[in-house]
Every structure is written in structure tokens, then in C-alpha cells.
C-alpha positions in Angstrom: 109.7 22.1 -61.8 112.7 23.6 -60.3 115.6 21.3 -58.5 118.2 21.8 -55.9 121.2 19.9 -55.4 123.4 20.7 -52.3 126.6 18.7 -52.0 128.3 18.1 -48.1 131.9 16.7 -48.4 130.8 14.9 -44.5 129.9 11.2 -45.4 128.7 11.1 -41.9 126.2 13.8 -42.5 124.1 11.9 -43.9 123.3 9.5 -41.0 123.0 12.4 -39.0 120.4 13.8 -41.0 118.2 10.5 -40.9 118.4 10.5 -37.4 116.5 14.0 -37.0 114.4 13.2 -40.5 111.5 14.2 -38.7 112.5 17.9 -38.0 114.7 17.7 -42.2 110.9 16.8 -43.6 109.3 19.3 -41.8 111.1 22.3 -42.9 112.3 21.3 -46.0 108.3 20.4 -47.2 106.7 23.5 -45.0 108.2 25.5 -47.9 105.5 25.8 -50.9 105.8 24.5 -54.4 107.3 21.6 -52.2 107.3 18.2 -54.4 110.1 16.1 -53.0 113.5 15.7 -51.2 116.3 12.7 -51.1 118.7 12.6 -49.2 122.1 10.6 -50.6 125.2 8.8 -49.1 127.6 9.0 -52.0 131.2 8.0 -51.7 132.7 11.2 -51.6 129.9 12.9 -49.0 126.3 13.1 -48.4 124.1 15.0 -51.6 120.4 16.3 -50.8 117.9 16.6 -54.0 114.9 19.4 -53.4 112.3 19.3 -56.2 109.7 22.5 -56.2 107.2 23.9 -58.4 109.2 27.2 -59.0 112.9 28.8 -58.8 111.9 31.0 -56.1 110.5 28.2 -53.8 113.7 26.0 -54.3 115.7 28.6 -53.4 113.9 29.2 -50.3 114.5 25.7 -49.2 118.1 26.7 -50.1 118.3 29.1 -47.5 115.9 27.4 -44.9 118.4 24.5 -45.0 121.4 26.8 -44.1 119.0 28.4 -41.0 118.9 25.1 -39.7 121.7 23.4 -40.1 123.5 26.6 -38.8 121.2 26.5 -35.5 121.3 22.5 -35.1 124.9 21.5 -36.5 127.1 24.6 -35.9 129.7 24.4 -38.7 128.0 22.2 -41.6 127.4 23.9 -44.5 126.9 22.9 -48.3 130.3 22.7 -50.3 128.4 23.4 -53.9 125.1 24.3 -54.1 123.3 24.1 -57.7 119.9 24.1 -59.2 118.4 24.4 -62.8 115.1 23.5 -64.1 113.7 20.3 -64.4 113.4 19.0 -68.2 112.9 15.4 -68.0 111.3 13.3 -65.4 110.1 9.7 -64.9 
């Protein structure tokens, strides 16, 4: 398993995203190798978590998630991006 994390220094993001989770799901879990996505309020922004089956396939949701925030919230983009393989998971 492969795993994204993608940081957004907007707190308000996040409640943004919920409200259009319908059209988040559907492009973040069209992609294949797709295994799971959270979405996160932290303190200092809002944090996304994609899991896949493979490198290639999480960074494919990498850049699907830029395509649409850039045609649905002009502006928003991810302030650190990062990813790694999965070694542990409960």
C-alpha cells in the first residue's frame, strides 16, 4: 500500500470539502488501486489521507485532486504534499 498526505493551511477547507463529499468520493475513489481517503480538520488547516494499492495510483489521485480543486476552488492548492509506503497498518 502506497499513502498520500496533502496538507491545506485553510482550516475552512475542510467544511468546504464535506459539503461537495459526494463529487471529493467520486474522483478521489474512481482512481484504481483506490483503498481509502480521510479527510482531517487539524488546528493549523485541513490534511487529506489517500491510501492505494501502488505509488503510481496515489500519485494519480495527487494530481486528480489538483484538476479539481483548480476547476471547483480557483486558488486552493496543497501547501506540502507527501507520500511513502505503507509499513504498518491496523
Amino acid at each position: 500500500m502506497y499513502a498520500t498526505v496533502r496538507h491545506y493551511t485553510d482550516p475552512e477547507l475542510a467544511d468546504q470539502l464535506r459539503a461537495r463529499a459526494d463529487e471529493v468520493a467520486a474522483v478521489i475513489s474512481g482512481i484504481p488501486g483506490f483503498r481509502s481517503y480521510h479527510l482531517i480538520h487539524a488546528d493549523d488547516g485541513t490534511i487529506s489521507v489517500s491510501v492505494y494499492d501502488d505509488e503510481a495510483s496515489a500519485k494519480a489521485s495527487n494530481e486528480a485532486a489538483a484538476s479539481w480543486l483548480s476547476a471547483n476552488m480557483p486558488g486552493v492548492t496543497a501547501d506540502h504534499v507527501a507520500g511513502g509506503e505503507v509499513v504498518f497498518s491496523t
